[in-house]
BADO-129402 format. One record per residue: y, x, z of N, C-alpha, C in turn; residue in one letter. Coordinates in steps of 0.001 Angstrom, whole numbers, plus 524288, in hexadecimal, padded with zeros to 5 digits. Example, Ala and Ser with C-alpha at 12.3 -4.5 7.8 and 13.67 -1.06 7.14 Angstrom:
7E9C68338681E787EE6C8300C81E787F31C8339081E78A/7F7368323281BA87FBDC8356681BE48001E8326481EBES/
***
This chain:
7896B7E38383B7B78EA37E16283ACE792A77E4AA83DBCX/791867E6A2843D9794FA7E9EB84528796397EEAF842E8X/7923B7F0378404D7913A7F59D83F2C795DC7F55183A4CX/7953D7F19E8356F798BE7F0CC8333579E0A7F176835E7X/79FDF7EDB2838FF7A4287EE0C839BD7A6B57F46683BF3X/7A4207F55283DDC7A5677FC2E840727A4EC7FD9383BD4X/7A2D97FE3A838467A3BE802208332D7A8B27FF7E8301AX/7A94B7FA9F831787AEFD7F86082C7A7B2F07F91083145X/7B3267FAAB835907B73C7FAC9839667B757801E0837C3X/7B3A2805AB836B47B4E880A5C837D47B78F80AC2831D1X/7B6A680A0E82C1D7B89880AD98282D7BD40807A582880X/7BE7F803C582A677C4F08027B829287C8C68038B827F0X/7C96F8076A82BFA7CEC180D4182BFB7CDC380D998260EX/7C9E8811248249C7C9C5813778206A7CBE580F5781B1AX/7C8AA80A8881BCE7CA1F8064E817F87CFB3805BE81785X/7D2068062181B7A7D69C805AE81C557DB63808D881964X/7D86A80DE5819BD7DBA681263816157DA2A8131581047X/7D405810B7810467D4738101980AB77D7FB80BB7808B6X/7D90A8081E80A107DCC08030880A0C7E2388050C805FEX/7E2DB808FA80B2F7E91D80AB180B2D7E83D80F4E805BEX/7E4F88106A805B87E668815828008A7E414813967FCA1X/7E24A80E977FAD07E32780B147F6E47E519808317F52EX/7E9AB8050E7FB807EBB1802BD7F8627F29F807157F7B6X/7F30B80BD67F9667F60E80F807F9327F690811177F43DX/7F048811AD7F1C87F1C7815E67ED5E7F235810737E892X/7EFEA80CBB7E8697EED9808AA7E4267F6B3806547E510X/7FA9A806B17E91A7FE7F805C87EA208028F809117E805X/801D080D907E8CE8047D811D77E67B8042E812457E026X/7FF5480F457DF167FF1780E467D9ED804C680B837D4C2X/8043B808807D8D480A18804A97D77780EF38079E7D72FX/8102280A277DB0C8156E80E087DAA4814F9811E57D630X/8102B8154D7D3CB80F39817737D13D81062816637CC76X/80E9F810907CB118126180D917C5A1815D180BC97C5D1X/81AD980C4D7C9B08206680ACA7C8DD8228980F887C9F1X/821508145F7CD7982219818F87CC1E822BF81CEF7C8CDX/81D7781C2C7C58F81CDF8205A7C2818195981D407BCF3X/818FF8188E7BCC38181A816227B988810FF8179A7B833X/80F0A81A067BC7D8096581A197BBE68068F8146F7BB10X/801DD814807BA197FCB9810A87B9127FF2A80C337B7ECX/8030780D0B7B2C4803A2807E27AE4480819805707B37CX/80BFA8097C7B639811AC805967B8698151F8074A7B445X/81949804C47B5FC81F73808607B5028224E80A557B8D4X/8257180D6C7B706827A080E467BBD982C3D80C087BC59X/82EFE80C847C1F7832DA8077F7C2EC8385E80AF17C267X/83B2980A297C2C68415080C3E7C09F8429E80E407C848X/8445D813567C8B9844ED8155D7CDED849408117E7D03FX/847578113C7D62C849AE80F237D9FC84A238088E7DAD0X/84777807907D5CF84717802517D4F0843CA801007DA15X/842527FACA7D90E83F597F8217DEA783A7D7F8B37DC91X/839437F8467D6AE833147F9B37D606832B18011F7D647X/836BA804537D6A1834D4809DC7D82D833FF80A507DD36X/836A380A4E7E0BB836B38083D7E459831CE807227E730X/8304E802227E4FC82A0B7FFD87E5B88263B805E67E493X/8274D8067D7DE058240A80B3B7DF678230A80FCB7E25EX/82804810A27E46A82765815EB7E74D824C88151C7EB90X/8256A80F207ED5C8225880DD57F4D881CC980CC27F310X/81B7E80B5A7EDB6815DE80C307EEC9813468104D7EC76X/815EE813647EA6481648818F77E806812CF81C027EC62X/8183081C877F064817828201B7F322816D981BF37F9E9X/8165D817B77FB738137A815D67FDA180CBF815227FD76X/80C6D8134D7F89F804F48141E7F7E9804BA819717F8F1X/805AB81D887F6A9804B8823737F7278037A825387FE04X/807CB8227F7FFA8807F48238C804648025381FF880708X/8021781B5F808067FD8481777808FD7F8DF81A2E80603X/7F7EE81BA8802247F3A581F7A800E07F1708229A80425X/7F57E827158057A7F43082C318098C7F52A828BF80E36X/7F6E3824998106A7F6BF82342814AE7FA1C825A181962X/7FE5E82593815F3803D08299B818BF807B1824F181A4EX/808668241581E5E80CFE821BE820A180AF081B8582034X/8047981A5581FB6804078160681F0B805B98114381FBFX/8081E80F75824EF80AEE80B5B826D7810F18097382435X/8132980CB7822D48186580C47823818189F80B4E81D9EX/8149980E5881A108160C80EF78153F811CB807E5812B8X/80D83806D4815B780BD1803E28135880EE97FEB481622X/812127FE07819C28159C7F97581BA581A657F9D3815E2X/81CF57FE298145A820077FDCA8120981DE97FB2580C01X/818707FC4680B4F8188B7FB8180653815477F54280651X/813FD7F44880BFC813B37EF2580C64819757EBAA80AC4X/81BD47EC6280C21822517EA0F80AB8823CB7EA7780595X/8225C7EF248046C823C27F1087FD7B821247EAD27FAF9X/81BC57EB1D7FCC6818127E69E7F7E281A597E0CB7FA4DX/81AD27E0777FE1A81BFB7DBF37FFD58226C7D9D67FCF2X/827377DD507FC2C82AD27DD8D7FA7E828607DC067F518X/824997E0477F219824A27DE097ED00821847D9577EAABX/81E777D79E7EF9E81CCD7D2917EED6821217CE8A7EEB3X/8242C7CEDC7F1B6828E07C9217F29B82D8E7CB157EF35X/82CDD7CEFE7EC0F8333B7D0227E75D82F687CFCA7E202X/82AA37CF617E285828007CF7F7DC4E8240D7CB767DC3AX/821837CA147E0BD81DB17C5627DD8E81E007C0967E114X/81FB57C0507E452821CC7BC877E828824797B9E27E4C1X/828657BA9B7E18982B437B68C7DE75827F37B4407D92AX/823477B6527D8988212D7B4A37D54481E777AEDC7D83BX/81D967AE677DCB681BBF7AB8A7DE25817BE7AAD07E255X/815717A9697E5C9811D27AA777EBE380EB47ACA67EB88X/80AE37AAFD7E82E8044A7ACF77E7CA804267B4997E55CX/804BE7B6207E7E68037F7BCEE7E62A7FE467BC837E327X/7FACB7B96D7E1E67F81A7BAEF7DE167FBDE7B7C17D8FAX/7FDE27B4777D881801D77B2777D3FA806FA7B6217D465X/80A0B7B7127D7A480FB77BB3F7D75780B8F7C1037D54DX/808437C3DF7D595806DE7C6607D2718080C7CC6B7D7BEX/807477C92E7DD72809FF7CC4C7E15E805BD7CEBE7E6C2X/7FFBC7CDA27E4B37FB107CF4E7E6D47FD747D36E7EA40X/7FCEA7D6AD7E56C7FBD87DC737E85A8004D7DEF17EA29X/8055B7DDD77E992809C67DD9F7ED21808A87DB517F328X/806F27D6D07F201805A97D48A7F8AE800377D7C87FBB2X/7FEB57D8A77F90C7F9007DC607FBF67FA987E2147FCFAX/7FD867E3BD7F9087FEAB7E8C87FB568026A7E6DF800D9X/806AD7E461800E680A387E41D80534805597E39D80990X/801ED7E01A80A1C7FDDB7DE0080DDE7FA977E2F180F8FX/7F9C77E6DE80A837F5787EB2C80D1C7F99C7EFEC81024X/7FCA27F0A880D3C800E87F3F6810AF803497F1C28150BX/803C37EC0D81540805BF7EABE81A97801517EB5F81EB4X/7FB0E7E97681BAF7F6877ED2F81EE07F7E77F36782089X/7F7D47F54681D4A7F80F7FA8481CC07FB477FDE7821B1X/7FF1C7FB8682249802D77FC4A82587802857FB6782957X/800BB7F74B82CA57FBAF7F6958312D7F8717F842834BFX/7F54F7F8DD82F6A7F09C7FB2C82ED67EFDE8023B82F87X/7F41F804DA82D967F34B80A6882C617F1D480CB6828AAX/7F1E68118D8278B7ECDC81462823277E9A18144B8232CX/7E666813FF828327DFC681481829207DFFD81A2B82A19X/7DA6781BF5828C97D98B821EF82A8D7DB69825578276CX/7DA358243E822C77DA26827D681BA57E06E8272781ADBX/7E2A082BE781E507E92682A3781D8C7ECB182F7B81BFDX/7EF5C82FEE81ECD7F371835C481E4B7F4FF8344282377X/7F6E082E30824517FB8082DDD829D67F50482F5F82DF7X/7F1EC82C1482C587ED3C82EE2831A07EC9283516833ADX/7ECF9838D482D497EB5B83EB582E377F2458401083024X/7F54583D85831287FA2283F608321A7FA8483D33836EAX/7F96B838D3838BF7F901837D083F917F44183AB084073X/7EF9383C2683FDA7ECF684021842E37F11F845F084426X/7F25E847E583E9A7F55584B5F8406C7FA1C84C69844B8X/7FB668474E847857FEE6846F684A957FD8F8459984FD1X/7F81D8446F8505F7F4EF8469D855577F372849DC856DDX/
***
């Protein structure tokens, strides 16, 4: 039983960064179809509040992917989902599995993790603070 736990205490980190560069790149996904109208989106009319949306998870996931500026960028895009939970399915009504507002509230929840938490090891900001020792 200990032995377990020392092996799920030493892979964590790592779990951790796989975390972040899945839910980075499956995130960036979304900006990609109001951007550029990839994998069956449209794209949104520039400067609008849904372009907008796309560009922060455009180029926020991108960023949470490589694990560049992790904190700052996954707090911001905690706010992004949380904003579009309470202007889009919040008025539909409480229950996020009925407002249709799941995965708006889970992303805000894993990036407000995220932000916390760090990149883990598998990063860019890690090979960029070594370099500054």
């Amino acid at each position: 039983m200990k032995a377990s736990r020392e092996v799920l205490a030493a892979v964590e980190p790592h779990f951790l960064s796989l975390l972040r560069i899945v839910a980075g790149s499956m995130f960036s996904l979304h900006g990609f179809q109001k951007l550029f109208g990839l994998l069956g989106g449209r794209t949104a009319d520039a400067f609008t509040l849904r372009w907008t949306a796309g560009v922060l998870e455009t180029f926020g996931g991108v960023l949470l992917l490589a694990g560049l500026a992790t904190r700052p960028v996954a707090f911001l895009l905690s706010g992004l989902m949380a904003f579009a939970y309470f202007m889009s399915h919040s008025p539909r009504g409480f229950w996020p599995v009925l407002n249709g507002g799941e995965l708006a509230a889970l992303y805000s929840f894993l990036f407000l993790y995220l932000s916390a938490a760090g990149p883990g090891p598998w990063s860019l900001d890690r090979v960029f603070r070594k370099g500054h020792r």
